[in-house]
mmCIF file of the N, C-alpha and C atoms, coordinates in Angstrom:
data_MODEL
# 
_entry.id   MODEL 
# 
loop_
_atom_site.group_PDB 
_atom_site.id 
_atom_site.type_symbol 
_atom_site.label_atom_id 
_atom_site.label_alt_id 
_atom_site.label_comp_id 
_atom_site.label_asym_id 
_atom_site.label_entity_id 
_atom_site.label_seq_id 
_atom_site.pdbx_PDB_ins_code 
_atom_site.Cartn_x 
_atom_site.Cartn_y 
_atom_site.Cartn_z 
_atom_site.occupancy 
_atom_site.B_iso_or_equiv 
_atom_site.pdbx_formal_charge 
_atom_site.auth_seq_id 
_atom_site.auth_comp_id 
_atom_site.auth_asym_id 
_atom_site.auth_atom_id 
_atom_site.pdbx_PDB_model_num 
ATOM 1   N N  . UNK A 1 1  ? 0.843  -1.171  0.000  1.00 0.00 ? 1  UNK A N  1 
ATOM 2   C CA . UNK A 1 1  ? 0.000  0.000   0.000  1.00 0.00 ? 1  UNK A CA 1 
ATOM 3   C C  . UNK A 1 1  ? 0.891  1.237   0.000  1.00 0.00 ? 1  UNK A C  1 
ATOM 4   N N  . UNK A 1 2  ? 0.812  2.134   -0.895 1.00 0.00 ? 2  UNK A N  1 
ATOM 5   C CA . UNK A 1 2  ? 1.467  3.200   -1.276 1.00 0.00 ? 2  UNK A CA 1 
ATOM 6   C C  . UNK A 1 2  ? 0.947  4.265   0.294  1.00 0.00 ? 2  UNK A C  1 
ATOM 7   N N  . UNK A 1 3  ? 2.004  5.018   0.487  1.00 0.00 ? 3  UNK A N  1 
ATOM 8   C CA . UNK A 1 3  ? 1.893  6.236   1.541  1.00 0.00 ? 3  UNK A CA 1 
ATOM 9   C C  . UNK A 1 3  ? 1.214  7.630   0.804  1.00 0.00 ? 3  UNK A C  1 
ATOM 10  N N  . UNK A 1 4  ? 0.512  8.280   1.086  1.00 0.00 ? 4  UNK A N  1 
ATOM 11  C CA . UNK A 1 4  ? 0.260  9.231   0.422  1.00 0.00 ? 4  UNK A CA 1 
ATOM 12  C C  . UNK A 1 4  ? 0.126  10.488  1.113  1.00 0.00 ? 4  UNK A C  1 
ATOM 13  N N  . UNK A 1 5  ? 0.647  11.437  0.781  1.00 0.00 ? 5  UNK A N  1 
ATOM 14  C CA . UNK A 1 5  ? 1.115  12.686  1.862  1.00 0.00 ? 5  UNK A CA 1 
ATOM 15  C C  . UNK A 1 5  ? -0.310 13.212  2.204  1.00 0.00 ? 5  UNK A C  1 
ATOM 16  N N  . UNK A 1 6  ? -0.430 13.936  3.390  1.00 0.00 ? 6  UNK A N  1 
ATOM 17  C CA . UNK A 1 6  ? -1.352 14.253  4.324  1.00 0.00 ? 6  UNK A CA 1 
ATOM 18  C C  . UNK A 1 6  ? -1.719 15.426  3.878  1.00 0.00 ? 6  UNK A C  1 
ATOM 19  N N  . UNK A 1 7  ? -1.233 16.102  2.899  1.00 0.00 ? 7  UNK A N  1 
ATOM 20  C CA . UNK A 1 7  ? -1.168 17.444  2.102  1.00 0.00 ? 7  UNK A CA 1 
ATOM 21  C C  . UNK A 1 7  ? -2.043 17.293  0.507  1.00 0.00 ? 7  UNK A C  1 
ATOM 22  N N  . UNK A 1 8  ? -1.335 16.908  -0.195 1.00 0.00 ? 8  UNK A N  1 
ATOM 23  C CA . UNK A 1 8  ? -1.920 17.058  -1.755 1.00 0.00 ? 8  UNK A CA 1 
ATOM 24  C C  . UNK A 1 8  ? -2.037 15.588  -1.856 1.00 0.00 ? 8  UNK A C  1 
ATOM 25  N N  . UNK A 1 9  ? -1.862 14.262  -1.348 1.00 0.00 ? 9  UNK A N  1 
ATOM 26  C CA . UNK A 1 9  ? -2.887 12.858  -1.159 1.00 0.00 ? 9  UNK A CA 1 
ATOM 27  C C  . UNK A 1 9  ? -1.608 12.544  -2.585 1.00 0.00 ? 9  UNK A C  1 
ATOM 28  N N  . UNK A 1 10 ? -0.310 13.052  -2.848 1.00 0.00 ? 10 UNK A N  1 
ATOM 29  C CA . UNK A 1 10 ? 0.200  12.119  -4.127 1.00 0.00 ? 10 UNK A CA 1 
ATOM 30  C C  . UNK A 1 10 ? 0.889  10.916  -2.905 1.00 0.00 ? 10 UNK A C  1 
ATOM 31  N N  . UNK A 1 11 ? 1.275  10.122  -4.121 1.00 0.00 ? 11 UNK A N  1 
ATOM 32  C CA . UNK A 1 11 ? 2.417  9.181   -3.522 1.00 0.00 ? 11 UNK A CA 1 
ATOM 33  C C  . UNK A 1 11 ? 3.702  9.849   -3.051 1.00 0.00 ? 11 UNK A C  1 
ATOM 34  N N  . UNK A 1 12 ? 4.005  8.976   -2.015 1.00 0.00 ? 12 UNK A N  1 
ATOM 35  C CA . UNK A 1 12 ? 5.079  9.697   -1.229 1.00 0.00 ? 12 UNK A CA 1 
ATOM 36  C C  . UNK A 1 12 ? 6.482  8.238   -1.334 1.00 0.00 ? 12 UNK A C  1 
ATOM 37  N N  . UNK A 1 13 ? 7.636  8.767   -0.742 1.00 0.00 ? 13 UNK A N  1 
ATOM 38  C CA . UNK A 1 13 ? 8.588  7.487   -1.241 1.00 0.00 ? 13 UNK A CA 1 
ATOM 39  C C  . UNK A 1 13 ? 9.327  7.667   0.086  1.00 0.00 ? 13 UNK A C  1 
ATOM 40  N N  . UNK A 1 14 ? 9.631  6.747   0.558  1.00 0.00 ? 14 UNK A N  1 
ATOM 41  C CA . UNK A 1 14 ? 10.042 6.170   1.865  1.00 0.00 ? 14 UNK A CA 1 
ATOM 42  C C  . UNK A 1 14 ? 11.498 6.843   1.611  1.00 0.00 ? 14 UNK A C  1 
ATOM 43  N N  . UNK A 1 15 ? 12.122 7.275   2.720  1.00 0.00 ? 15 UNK A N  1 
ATOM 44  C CA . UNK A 1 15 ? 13.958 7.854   2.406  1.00 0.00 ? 15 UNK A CA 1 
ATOM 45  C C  . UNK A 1 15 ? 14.041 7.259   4.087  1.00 0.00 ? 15 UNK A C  1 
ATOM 46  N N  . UNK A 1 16 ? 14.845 6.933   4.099  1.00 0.00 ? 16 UNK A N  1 
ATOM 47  C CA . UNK A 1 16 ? 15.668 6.222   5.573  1.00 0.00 ? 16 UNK A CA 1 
ATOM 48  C C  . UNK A 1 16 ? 14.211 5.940   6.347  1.00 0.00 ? 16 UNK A C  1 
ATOM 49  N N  . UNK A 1 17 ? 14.419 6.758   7.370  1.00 0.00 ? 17 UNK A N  1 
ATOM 50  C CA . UNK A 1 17 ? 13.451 6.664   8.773  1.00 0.00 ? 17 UNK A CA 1 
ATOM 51  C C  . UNK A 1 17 ? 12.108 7.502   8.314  1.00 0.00 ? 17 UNK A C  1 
ATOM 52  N N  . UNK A 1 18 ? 12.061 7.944   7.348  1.00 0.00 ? 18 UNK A N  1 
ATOM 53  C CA . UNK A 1 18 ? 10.685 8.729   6.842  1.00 0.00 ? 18 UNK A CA 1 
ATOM 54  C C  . UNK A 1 18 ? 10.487 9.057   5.930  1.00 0.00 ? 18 UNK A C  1 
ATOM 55  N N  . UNK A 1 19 ? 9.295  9.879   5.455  1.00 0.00 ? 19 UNK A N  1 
ATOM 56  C CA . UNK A 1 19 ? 8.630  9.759   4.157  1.00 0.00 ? 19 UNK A CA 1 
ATOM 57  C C  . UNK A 1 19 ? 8.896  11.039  3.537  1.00 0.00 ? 19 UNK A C  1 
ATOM 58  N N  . UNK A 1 20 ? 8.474  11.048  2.173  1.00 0.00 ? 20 UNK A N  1 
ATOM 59  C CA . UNK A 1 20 ? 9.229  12.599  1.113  1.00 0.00 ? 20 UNK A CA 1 
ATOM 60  C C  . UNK A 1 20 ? 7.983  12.569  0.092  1.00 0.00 ? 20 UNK A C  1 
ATOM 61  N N  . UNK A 1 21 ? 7.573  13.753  0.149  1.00 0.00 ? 21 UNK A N  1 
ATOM 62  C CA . UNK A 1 21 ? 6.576  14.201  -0.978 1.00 0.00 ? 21 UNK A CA 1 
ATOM 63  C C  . UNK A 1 21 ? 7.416  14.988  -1.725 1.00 0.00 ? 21 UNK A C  1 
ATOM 64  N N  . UNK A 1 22 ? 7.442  14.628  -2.802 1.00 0.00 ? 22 UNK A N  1 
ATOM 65  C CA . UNK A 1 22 ? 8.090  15.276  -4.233 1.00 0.00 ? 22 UNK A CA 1 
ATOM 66  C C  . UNK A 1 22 ? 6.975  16.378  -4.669 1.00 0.00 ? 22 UNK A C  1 
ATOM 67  N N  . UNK A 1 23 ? 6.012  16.289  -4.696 1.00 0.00 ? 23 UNK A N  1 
ATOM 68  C CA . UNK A 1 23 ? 4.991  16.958  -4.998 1.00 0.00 ? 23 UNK A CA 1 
ATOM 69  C C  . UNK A 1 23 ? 5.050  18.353  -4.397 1.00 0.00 ? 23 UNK A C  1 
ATOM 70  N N  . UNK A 1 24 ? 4.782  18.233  -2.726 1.00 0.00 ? 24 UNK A N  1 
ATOM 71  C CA . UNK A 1 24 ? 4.748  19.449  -1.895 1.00 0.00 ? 24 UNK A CA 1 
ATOM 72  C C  . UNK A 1 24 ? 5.754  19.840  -1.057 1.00 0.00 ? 24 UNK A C  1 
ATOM 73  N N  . UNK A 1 25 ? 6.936  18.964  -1.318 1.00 0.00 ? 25 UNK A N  1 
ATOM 74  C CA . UNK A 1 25 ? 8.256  18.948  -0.682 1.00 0.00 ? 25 UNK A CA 1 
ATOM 75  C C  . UNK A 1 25 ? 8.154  18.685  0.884  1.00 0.00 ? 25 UNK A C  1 
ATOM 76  N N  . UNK A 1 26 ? 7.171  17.861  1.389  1.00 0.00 ? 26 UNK A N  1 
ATOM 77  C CA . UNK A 1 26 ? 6.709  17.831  2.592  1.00 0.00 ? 26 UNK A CA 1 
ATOM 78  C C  . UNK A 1 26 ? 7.622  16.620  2.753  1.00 0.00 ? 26 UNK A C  1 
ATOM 79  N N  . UNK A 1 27 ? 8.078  16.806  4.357  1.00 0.00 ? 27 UNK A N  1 
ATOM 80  C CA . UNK A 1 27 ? 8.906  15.357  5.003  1.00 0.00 ? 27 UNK A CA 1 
ATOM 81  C C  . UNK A 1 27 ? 8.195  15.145  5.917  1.00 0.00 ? 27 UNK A C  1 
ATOM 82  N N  . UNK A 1 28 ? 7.778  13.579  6.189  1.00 0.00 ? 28 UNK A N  1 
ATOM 83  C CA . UNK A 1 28 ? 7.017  12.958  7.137  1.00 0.00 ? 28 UNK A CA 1 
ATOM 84  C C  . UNK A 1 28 ? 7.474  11.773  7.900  1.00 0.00 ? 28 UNK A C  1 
ATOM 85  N N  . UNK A 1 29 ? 6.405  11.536  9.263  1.00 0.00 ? 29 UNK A N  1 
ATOM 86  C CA . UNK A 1 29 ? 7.158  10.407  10.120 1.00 0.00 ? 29 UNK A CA 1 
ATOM 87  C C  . UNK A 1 29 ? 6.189  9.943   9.972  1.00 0.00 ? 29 UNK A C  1 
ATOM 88  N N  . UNK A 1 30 ? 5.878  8.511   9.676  1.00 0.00 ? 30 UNK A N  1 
ATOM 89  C CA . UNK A 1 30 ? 4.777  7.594   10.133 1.00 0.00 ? 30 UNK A CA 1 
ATOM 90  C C  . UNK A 1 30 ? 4.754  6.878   11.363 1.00 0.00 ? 30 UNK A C  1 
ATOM 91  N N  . UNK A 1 31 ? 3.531  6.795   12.241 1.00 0.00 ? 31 UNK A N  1 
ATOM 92  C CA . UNK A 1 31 ? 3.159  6.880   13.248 1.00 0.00 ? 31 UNK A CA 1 
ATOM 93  C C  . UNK A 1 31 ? 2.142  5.649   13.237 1.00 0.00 ? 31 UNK A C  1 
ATOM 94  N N  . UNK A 1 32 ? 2.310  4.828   14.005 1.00 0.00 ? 32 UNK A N  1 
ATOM 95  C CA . UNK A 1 32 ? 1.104  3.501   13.857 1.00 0.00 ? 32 UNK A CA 1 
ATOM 96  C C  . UNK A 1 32 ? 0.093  3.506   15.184 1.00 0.00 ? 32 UNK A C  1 
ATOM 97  N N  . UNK A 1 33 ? -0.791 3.580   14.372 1.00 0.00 ? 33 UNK A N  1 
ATOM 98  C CA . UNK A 1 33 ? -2.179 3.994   15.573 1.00 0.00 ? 33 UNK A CA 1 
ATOM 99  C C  . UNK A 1 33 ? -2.896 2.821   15.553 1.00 0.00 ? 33 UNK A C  1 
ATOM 100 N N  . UNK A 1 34 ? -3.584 2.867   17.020 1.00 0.00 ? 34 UNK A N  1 
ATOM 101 C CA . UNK A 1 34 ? -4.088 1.219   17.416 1.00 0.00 ? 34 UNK A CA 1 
ATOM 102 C C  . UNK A 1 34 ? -5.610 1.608   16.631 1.00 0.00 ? 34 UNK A C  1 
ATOM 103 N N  . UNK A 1 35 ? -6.081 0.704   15.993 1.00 0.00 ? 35 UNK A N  1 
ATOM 104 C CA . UNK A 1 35 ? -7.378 0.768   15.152 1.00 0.00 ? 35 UNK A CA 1 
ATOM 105 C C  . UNK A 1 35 ? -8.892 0.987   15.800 1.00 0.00 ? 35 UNK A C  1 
ATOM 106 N N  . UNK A 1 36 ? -8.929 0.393   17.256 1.00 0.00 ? 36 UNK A N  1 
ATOM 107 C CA . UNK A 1 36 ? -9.753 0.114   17.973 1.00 0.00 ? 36 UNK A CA 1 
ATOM 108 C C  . UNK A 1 36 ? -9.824 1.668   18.980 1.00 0.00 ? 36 UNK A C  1 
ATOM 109 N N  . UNK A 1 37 ? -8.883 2.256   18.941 1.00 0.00 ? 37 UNK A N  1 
ATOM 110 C CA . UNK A 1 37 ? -9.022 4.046   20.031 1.00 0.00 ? 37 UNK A CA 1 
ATOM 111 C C  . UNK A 1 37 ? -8.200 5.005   19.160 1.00 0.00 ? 37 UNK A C  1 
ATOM 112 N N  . UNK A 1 38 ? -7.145 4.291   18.058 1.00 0.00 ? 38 UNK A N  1 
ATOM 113 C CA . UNK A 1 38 ? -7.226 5.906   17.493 1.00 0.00 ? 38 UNK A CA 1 
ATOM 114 C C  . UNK A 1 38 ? -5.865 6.227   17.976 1.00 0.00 ? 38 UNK A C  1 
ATOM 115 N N  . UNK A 1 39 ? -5.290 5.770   19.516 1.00 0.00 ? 39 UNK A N  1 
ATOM 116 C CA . UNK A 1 39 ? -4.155 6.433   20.044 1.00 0.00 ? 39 UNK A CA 1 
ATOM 117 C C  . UNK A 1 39 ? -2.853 5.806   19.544 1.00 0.00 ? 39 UNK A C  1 
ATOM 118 N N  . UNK A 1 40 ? -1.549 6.393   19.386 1.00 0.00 ? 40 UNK A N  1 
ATOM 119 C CA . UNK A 1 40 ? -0.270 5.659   19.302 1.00 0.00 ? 40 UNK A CA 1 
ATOM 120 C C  . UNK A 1 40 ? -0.213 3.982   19.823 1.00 0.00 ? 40 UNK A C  1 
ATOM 121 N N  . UNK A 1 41 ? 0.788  3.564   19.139 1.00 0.00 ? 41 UNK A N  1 
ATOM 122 C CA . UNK A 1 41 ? 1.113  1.987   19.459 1.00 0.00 ? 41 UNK A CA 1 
ATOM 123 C C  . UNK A 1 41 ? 2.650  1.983   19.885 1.00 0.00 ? 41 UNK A C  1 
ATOM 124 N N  . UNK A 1 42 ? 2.666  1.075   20.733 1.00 0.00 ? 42 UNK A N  1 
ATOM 125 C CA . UNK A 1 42 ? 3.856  0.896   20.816 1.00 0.00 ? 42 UNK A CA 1 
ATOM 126 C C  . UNK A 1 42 ? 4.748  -0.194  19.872 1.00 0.00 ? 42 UNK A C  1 
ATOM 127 N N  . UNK A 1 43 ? 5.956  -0.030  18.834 1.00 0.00 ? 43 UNK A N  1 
ATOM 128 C CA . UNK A 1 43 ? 6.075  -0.541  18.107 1.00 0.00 ? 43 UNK A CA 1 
ATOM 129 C C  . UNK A 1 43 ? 7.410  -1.717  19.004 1.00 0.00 ? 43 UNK A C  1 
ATOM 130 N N  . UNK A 1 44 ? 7.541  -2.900  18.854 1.00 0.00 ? 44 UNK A N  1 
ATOM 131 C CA . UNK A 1 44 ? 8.014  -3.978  19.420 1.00 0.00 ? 44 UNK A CA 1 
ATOM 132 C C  . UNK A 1 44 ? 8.586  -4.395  18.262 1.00 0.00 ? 44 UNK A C  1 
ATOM 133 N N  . UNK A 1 45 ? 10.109 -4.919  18.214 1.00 0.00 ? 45 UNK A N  1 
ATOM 134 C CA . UNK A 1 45 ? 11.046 -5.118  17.169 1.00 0.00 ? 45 UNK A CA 1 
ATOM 135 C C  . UNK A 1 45 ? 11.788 -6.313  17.933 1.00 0.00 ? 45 UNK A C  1 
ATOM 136 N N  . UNK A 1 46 ? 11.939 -7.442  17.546 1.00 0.00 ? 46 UNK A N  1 
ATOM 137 C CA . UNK A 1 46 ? 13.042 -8.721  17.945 1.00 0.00 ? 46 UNK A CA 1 
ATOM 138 C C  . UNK A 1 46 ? 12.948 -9.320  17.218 1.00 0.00 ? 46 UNK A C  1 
ATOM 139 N N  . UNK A 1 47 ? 14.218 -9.813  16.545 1.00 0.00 ? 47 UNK A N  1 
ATOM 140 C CA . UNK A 1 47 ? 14.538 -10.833 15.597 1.00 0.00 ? 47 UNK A CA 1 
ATOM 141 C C  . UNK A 1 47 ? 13.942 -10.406 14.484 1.00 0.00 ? 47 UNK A C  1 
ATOM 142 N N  . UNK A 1 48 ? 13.824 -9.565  14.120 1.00 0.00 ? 48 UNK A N  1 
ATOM 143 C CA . UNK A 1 48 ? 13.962 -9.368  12.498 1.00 0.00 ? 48 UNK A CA 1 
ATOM 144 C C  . UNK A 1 48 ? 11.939 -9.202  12.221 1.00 0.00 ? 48 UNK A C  1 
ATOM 145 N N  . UNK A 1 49 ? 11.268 -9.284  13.320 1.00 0.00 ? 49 UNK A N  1 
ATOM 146 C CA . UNK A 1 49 ? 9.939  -8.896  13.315 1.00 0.00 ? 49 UNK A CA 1 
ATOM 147 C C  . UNK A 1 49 ? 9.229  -8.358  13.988 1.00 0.00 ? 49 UNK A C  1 
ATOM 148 N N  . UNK A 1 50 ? 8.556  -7.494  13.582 1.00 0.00 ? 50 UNK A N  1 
ATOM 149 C CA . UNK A 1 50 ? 8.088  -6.383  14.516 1.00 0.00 ? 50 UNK A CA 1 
ATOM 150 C C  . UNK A 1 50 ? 6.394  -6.733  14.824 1.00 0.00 ? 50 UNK A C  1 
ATOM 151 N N  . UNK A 1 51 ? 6.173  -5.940  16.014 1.00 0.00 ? 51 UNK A N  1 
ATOM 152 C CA . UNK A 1 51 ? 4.963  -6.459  16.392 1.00 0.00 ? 51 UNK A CA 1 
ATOM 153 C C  . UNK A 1 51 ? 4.297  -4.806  17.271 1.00 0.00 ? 51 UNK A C  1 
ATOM 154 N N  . UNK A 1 52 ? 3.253  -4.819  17.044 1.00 0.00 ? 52 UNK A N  1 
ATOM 155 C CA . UNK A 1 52 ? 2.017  -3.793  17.748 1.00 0.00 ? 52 UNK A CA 1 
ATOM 156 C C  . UNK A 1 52 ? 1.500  -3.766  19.053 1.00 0.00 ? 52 UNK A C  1 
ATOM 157 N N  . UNK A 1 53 ? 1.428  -2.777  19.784 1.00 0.00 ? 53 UNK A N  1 
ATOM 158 C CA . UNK A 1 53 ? 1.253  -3.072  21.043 1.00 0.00 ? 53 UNK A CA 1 
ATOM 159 C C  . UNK A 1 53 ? 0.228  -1.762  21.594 1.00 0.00 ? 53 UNK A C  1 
ATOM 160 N N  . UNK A 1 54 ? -0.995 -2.167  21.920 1.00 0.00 ? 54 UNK A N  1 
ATOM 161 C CA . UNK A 1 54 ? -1.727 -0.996  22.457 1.00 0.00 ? 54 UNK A CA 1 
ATOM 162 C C  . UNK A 1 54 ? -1.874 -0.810  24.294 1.00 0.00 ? 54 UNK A C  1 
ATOM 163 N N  . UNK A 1 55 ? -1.505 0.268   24.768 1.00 0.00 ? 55 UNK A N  1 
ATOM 164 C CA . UNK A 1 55 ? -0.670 0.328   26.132 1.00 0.00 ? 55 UNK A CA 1 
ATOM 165 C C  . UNK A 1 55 ? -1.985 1.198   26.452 1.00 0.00 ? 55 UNK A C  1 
ATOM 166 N N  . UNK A 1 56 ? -3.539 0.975   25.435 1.00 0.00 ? 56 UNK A N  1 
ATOM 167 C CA . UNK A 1 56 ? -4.219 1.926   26.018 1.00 0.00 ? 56 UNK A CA 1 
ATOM 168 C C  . UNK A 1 56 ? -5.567 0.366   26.358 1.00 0.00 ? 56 UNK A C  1 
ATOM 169 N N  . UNK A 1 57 ? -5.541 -0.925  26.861 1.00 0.00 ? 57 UNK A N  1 
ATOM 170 C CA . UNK A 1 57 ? -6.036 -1.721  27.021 1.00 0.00 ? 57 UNK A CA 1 
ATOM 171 C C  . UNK A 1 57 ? -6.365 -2.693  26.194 1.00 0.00 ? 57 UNK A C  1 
ATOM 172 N N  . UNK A 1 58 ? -5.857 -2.530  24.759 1.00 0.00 ? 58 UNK A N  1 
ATOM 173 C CA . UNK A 1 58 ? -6.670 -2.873  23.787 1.00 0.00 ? 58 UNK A CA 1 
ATOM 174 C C  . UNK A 1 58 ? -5.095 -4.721  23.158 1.00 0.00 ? 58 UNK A C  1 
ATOM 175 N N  . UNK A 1 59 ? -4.221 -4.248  23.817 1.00 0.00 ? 59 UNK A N  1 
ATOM 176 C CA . UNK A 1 59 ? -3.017 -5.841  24.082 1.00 0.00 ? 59 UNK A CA 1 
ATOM 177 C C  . UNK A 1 59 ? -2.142 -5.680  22.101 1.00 0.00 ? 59 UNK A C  1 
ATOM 178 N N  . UNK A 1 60 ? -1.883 -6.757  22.237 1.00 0.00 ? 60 UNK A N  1 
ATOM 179 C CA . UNK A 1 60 ? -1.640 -7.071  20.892 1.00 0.00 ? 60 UNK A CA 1 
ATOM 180 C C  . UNK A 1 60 ? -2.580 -6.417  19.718 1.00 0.00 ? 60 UNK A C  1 
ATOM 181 N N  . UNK A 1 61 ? -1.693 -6.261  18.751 1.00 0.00 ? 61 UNK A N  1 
ATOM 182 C CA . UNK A 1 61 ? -2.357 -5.571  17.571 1.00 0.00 ? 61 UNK A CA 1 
ATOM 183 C C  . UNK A 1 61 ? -1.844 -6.342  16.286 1.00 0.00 ? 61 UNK A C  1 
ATOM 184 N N  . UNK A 1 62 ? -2.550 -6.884  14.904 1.00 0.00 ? 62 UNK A N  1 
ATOM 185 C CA . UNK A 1 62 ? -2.036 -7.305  14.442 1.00 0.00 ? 62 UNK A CA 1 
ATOM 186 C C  . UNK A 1 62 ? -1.341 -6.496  13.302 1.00 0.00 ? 62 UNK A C  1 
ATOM 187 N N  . UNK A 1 63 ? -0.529 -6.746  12.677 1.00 0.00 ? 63 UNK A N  1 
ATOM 188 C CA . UNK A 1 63 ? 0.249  -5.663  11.464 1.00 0.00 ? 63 UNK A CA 1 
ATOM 189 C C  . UNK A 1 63 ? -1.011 -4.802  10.511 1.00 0.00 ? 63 UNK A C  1 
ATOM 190 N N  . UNK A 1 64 ? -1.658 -6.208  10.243 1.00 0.00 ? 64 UNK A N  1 
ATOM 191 C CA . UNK A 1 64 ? -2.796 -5.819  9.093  1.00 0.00 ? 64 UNK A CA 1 
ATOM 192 C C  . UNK A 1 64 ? -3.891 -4.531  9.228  1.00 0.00 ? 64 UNK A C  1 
ATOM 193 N N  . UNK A 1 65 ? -4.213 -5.092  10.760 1.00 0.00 ? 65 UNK A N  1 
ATOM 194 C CA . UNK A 1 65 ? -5.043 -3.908  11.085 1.00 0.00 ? 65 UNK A CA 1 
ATOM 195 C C  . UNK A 1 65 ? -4.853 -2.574  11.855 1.00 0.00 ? 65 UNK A C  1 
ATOM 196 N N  . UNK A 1 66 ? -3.206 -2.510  11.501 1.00 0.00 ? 66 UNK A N  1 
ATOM 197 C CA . UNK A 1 66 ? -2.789 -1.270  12.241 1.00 0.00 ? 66 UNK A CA 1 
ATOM 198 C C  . UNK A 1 66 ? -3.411 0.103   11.473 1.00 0.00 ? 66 UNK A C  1 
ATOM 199 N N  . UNK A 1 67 ? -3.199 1.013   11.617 1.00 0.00 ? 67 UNK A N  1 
ATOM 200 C CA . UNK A 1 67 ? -3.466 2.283   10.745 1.00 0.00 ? 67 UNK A CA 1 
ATOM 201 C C  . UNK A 1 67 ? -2.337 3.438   10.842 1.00 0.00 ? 67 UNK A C  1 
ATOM 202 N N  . UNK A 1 68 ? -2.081 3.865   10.220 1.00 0.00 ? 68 UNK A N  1 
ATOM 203 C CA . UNK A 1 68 ? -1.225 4.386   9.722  1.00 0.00 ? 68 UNK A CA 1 
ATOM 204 C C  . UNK A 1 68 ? -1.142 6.287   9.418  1.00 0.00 ? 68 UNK A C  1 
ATOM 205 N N  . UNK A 1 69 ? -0.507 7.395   10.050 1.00 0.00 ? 69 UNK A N  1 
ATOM 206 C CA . UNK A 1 69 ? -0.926 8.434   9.874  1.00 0.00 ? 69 UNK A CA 1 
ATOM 207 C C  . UNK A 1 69 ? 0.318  9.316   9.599  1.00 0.00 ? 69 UNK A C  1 
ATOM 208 N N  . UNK A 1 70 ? 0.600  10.086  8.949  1.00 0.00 ? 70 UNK A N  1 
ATOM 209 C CA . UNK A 1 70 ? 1.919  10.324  8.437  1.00 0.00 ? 70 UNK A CA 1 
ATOM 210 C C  . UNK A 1 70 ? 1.728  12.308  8.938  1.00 0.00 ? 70 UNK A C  1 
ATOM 211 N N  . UNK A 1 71 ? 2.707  12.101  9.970  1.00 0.00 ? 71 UNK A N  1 
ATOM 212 C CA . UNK A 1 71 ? 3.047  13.365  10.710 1.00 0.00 ? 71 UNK A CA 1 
ATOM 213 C C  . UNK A 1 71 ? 4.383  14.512  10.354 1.00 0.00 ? 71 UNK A C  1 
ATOM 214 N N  . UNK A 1 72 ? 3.800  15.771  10.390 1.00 0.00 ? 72 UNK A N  1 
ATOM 215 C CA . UNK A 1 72 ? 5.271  16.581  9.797  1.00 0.00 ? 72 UNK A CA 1 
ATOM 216 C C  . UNK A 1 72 ? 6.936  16.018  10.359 1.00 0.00 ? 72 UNK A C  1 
ATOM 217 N N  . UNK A 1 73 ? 7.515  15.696  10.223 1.00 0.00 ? 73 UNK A N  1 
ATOM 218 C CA . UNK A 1 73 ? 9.026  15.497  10.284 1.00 0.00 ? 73 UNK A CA 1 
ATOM 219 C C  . UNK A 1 73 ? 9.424  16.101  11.466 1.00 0.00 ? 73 UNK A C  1 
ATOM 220 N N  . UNK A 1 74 ? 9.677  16.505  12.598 1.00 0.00 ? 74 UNK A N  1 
ATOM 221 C CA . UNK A 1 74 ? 10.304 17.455  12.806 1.00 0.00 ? 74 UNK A CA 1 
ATOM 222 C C  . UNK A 1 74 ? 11.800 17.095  13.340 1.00 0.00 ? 74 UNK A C  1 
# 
């Protein structure tokens, strides 16, 4: 699934740790939000796979149904 900037909705292209709109010259961080409240996830990394974690009651999260929101750079 393509990223698409939060600004003018083009495709955006992944550069290291964050995202680049060519379009509006916008730099972004993506941010994985638990699906079920909306709030940040905590992202969990071992062995080469990462996993979702909602610290607002909601436990395990699976990849698929994470959501995804792409925030200014700073």
């Amino acid at each position: 699934m393509a990223a698409l900037c939060p600004v003018c909705q083009q495709v955006m292209e992944q550069v290291s740790d964050h995202f680049h709109c060519s379009h509006c010259h916008g730099y972004y961080r993506q941010e994985a939000e638990c699906p079920d409240c909306g709030k940040p996830l905590q992202v969990l990394k071992a062995c080469g796979a990462v996993d979702y974690f909602c610290q607002h009651g909601h436990g395990l999260i699976s990849k698929s149904r994470v959501h995804y929101s792409y925030l200014p750079r700073v």
